[in-house]
N, CA, C and O atoms as a GROMACS GRO file, in nm:
protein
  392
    1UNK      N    1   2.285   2.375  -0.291
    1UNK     CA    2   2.160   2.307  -0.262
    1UNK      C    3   2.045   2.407  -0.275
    1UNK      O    4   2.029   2.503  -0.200
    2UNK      N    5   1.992   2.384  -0.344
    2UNK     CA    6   1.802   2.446  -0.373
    2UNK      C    7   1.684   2.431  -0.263
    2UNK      O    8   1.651   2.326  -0.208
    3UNK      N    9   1.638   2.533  -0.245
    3UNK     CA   10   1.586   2.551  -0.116
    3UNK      C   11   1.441   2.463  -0.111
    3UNK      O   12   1.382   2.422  -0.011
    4UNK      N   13   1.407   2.448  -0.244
    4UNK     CA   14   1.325   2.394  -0.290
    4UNK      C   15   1.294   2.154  -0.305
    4UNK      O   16   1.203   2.075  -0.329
    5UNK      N   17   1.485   2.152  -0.261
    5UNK     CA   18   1.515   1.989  -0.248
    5UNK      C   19   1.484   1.969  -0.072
    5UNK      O   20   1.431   1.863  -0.038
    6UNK      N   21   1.504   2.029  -0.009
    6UNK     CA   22   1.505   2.045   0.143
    6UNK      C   23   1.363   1.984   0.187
    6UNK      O   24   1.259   2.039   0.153
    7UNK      N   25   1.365   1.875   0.260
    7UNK     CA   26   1.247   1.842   0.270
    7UNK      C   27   1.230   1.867   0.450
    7UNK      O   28   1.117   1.856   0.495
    8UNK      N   29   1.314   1.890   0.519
    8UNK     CA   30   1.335   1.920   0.641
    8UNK      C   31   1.485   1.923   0.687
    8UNK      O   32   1.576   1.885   0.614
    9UNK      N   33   1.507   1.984   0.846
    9UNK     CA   34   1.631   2.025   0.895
    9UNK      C   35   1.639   1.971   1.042
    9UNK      O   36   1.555   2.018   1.119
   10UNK      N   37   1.736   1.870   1.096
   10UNK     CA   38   1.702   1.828   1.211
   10UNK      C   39   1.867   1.898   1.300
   10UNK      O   40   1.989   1.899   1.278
   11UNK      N   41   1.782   1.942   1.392
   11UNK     CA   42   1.942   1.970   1.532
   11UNK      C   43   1.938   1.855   1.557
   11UNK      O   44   1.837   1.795   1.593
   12UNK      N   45   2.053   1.807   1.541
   12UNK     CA   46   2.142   1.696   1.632
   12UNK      C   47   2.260   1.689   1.629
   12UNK      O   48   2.338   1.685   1.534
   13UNK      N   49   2.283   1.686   1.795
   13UNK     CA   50   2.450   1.727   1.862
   13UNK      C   51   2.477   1.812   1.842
   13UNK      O   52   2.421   1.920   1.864
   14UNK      N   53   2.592   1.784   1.781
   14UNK     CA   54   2.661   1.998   1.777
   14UNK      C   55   2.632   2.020   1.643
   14UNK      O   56   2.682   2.122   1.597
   15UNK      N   57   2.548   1.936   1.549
   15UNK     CA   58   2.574   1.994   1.401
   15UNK      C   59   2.402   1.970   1.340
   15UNK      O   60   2.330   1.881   1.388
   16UNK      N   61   2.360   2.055   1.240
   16UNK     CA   62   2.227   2.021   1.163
   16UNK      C   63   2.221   1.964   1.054
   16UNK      O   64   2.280   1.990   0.949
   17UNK      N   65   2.139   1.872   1.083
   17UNK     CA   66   2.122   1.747   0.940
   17UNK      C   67   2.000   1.801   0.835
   17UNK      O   68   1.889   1.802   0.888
   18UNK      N   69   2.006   1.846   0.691
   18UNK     CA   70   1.931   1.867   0.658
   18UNK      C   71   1.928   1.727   0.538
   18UNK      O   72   2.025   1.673   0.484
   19UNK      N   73   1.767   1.695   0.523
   19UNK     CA   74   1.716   1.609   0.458
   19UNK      C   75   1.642   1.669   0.358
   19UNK      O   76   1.537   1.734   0.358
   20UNK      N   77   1.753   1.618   0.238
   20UNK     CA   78   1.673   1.640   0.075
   20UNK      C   79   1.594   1.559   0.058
   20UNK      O   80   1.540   1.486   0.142
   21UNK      N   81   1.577   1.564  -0.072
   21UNK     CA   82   1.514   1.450  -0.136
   21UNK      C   83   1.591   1.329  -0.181
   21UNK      O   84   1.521   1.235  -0.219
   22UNK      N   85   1.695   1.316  -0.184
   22UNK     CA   86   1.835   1.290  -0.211
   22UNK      C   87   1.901   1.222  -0.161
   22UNK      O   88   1.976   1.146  -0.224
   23UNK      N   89   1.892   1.228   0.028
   23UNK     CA   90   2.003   1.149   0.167
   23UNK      C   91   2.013   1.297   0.238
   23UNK      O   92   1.978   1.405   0.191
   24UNK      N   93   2.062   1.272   0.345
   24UNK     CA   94   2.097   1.344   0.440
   24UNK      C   95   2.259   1.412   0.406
   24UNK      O   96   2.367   1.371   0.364
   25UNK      N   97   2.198   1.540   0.453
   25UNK     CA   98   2.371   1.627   0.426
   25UNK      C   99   2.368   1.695   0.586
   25UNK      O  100   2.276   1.750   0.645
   26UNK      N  101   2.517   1.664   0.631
   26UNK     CA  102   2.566   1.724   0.751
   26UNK      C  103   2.616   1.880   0.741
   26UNK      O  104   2.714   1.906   0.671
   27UNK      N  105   2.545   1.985   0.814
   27UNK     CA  106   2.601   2.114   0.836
   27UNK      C  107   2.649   2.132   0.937
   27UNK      O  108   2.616   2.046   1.019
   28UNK      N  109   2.744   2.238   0.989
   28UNK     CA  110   2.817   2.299   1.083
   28UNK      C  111   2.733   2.398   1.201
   28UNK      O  112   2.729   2.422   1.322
   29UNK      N  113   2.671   2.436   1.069
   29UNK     CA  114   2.602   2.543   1.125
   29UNK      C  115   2.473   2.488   1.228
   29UNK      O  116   2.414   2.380   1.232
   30UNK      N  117   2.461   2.618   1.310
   30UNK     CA  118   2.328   2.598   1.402
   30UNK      C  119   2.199   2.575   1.293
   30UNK      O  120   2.179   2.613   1.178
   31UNK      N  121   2.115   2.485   1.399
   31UNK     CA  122   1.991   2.520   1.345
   31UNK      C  123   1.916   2.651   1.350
   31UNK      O  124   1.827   2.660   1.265
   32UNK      N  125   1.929   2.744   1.423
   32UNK     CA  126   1.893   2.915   1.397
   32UNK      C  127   1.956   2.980   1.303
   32UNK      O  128   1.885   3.056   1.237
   33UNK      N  129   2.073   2.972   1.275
   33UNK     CA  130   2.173   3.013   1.174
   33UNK      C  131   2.109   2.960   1.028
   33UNK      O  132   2.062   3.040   0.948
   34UNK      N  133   2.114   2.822   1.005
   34UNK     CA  134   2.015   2.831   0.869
   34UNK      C  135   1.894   2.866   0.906
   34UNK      O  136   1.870   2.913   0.795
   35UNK      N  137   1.778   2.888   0.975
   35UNK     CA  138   1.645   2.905   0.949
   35UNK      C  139   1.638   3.078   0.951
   35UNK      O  140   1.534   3.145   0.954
   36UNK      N  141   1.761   3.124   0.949
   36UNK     CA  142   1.778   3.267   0.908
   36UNK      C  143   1.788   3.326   0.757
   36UNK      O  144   1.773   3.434   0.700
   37UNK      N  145   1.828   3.170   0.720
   37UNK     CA  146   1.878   3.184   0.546
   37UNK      C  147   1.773   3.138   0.495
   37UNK      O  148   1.771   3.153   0.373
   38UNK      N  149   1.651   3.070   0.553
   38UNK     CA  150   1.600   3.025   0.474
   38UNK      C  151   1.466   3.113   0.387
   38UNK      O  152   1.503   3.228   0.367
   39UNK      N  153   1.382   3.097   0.355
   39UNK     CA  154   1.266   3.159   0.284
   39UNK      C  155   1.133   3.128   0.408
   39UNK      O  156   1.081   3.017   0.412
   40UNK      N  157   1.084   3.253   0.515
   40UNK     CA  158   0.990   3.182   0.600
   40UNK      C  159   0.857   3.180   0.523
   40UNK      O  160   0.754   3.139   0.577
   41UNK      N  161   0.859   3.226   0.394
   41UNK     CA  162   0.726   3.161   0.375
   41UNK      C  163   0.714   3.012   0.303
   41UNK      O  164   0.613   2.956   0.260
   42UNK      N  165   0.855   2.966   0.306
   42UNK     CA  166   0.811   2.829   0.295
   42UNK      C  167   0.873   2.708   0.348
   42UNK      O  168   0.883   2.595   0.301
   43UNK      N  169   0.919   2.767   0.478
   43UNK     CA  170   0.957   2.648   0.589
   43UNK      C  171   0.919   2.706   0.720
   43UNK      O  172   0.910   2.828   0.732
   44UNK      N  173   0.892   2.608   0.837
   44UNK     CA  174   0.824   2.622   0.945
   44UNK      C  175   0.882   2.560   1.079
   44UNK      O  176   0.876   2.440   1.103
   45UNK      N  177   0.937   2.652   1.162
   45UNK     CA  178   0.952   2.521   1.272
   45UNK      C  179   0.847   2.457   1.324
   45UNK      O  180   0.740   2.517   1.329
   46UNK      N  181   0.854   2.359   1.360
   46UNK     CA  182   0.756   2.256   1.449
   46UNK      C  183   0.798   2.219   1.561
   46UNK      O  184   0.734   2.157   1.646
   47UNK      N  185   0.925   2.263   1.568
   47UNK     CA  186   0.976   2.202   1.773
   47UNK      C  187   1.125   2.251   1.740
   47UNK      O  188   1.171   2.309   1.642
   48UNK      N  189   1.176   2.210   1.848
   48UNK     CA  190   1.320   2.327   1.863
   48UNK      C  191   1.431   2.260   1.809
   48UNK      O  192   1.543   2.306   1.829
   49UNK      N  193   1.413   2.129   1.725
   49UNK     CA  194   1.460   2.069   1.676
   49UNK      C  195   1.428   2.045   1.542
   49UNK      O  196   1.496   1.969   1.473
   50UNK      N  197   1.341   2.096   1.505
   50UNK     CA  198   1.283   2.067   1.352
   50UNK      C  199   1.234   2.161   1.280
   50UNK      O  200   1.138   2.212   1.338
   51UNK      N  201   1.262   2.224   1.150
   51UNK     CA  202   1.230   2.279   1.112
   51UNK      C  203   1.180   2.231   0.926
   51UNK      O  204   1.268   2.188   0.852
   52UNK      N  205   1.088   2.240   0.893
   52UNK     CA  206   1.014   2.180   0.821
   52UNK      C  207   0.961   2.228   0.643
   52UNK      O  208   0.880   2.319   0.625
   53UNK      N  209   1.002   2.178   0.571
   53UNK     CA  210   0.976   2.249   0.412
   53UNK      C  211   0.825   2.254   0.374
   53UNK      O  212   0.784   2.156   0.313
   54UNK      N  213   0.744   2.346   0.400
   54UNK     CA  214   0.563   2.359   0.392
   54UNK      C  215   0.524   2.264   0.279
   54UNK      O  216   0.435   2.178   0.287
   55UNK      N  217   0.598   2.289   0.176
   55UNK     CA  218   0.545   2.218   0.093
   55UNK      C  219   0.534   2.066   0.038
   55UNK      O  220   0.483   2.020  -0.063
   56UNK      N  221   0.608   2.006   0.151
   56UNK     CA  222   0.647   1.846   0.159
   56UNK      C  223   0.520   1.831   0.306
   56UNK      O  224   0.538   1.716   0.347
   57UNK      N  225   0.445   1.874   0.364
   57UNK     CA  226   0.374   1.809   0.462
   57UNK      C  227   0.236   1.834   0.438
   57UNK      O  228   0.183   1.945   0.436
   58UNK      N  229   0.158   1.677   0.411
   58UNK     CA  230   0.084   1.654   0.345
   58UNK      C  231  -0.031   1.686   0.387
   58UNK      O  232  -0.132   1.737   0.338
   59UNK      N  233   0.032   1.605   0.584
   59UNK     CA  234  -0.145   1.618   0.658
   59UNK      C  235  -0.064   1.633   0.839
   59UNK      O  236   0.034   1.586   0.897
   60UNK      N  237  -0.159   1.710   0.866
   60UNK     CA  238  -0.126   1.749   1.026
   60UNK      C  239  -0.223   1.606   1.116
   60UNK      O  240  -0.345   1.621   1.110
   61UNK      N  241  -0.190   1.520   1.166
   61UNK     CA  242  -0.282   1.455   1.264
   61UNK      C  243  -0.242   1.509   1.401
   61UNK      O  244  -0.129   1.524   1.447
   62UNK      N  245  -0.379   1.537   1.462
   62UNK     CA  246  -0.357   1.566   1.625
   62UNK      C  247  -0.278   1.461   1.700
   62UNK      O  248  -0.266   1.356   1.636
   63UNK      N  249  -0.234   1.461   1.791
   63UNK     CA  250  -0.132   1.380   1.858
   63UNK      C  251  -0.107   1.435   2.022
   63UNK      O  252  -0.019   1.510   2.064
   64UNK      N  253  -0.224   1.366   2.099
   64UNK     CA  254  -0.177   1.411   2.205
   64UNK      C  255  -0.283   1.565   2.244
   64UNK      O  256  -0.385   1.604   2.188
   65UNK      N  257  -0.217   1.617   2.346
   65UNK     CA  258  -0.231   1.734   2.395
   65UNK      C  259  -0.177   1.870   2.330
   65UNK      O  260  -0.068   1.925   2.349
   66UNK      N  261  -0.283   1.910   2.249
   66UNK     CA  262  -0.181   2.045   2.159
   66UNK      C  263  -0.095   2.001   2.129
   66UNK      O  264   0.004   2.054   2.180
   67UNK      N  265  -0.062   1.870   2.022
   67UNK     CA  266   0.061   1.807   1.936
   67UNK      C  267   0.010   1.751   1.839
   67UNK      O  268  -0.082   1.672   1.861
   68UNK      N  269   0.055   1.775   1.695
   68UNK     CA  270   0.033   1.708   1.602
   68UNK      C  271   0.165   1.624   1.529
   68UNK      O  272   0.282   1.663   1.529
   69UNK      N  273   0.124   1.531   1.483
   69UNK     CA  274   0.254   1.447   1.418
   69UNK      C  275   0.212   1.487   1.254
   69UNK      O  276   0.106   1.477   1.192
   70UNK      N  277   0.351   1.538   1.215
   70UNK     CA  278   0.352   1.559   1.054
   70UNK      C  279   0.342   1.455   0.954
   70UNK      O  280   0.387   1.349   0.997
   71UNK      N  281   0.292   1.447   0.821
   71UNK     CA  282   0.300   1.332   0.730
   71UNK      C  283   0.344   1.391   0.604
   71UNK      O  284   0.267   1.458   0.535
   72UNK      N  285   0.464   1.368   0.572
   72UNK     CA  286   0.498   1.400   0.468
   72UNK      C  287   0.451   1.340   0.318
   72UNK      O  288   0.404   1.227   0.300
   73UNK      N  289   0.476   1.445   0.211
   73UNK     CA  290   0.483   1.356   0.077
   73UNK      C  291   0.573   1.269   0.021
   73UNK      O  292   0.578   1.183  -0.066
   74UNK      N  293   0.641   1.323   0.101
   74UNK     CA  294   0.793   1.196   0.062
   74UNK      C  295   0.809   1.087   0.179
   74UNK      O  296   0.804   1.109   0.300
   75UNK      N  297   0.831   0.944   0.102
   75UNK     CA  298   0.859   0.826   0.166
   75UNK      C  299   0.936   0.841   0.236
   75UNK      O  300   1.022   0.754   0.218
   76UNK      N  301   0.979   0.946   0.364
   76UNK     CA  302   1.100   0.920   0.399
   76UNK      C  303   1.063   0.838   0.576
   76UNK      O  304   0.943   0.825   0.602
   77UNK      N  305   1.142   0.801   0.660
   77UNK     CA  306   1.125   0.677   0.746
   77UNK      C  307   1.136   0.796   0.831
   77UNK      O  308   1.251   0.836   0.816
   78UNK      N  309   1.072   0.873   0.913
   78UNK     CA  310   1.102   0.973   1.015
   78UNK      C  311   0.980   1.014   1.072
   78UNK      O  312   0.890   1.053   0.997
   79UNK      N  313   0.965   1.011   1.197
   79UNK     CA  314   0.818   1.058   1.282
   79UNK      C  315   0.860   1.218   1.333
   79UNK      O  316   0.940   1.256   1.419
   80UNK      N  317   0.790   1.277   1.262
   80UNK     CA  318   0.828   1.442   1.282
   80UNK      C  319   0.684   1.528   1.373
   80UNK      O  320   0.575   1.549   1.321
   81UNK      N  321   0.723   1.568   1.520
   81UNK     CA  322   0.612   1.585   1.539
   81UNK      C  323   0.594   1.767   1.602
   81UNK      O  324   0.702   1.805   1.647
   82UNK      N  325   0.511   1.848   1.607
   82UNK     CA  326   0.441   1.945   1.653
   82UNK      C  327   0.452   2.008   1.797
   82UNK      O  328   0.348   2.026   1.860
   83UNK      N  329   0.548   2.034   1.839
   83UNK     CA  330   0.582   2.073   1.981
   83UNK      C  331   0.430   2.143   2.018
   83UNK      O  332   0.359   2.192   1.930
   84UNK      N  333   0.396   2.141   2.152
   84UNK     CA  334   0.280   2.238   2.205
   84UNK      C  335   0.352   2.363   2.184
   84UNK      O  336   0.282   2.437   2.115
   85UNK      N  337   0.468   2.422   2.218
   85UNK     CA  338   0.546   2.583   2.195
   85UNK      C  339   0.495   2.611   2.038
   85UNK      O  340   0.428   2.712   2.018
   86UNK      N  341   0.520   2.543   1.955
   86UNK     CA  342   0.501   2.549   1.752
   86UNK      C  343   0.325   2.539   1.743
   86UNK      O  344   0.263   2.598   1.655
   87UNK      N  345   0.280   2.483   1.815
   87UNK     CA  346   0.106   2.428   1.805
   87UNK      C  347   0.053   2.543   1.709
   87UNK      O  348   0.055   2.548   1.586
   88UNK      N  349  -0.009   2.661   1.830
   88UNK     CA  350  -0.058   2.754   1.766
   88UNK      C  351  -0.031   2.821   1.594
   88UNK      O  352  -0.114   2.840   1.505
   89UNK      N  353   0.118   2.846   1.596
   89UNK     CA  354   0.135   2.912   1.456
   89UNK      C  355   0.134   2.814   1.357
   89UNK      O  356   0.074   2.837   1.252
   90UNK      N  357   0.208   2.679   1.382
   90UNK     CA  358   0.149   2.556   1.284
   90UNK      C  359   0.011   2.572   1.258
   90UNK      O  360  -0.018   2.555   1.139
   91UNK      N  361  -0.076   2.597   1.327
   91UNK     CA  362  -0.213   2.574   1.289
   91UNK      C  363  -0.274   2.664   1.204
   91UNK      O  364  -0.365   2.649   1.123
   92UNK      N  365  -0.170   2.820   1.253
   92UNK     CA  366  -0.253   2.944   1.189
   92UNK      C  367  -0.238   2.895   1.036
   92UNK      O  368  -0.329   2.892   0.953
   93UNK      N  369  -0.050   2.841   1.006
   93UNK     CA  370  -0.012   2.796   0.894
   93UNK      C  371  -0.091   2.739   0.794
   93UNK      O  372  -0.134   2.772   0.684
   94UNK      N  373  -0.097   2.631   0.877
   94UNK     CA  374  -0.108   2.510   0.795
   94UNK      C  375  -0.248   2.444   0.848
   94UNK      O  376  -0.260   2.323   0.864
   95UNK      N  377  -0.336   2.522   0.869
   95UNK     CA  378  -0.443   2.439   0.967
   95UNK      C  379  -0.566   2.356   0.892
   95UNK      O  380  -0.651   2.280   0.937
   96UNK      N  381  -0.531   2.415   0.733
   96UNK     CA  382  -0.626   2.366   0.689
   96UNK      C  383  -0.567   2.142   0.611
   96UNK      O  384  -0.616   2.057   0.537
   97UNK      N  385  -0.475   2.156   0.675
   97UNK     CA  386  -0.455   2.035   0.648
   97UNK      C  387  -0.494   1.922   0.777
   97UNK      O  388  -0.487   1.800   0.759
   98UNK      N  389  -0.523   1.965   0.868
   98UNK     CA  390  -0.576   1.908   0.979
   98UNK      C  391  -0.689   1.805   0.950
   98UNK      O  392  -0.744   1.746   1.043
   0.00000   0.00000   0.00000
């Protein structure tokens, strides 16, 4: 898999779901364990559950108290949102999509 199909990585239960462009593929591995492999200049966590491909998120909307909800470029059916812990460095990131 190309690091570049990865449109995000979700923890759930004991295993991480990463979402291509493609369908969902089940890993073994932790979610810390891949975001070790991955390239950090072009994925981002956003909450302790999500970790996010920069170049699939289109627009940051505020959400809340120091929370933004992500909008991807891809149609995919998923509300991905901006932990207050992720706030700050999301913003340093990516702030100009706000």
């Amino acid at each position: 898999m190309q690091f570049d199909q990865i449109v995000y990585l979700e923890s759930r239960d004991k295993c991480t779901i990463v979402r291509t462009l493609d369908g969902e593929h089940e890993a073994q591995a932790a979610l810390s364990e891949l975001e070790a492999r991955l390239p950090p200049s072009d994925f981002i966590r956003i909450h302790r559950r999500h970790i996010v491909n920069c170049r699939y998120i289109a627009a940051l909307q505020k959400w809340g108290n120091r929370q933004l909800k992500v909008e991807l470029t891809v149609p995919i059916q998923v509300e991905l949102y901006v932990s207050r812990r992720a706030h700050d460095d999301v913003l340093r990131r990516m702030g100009s999509l706000v």
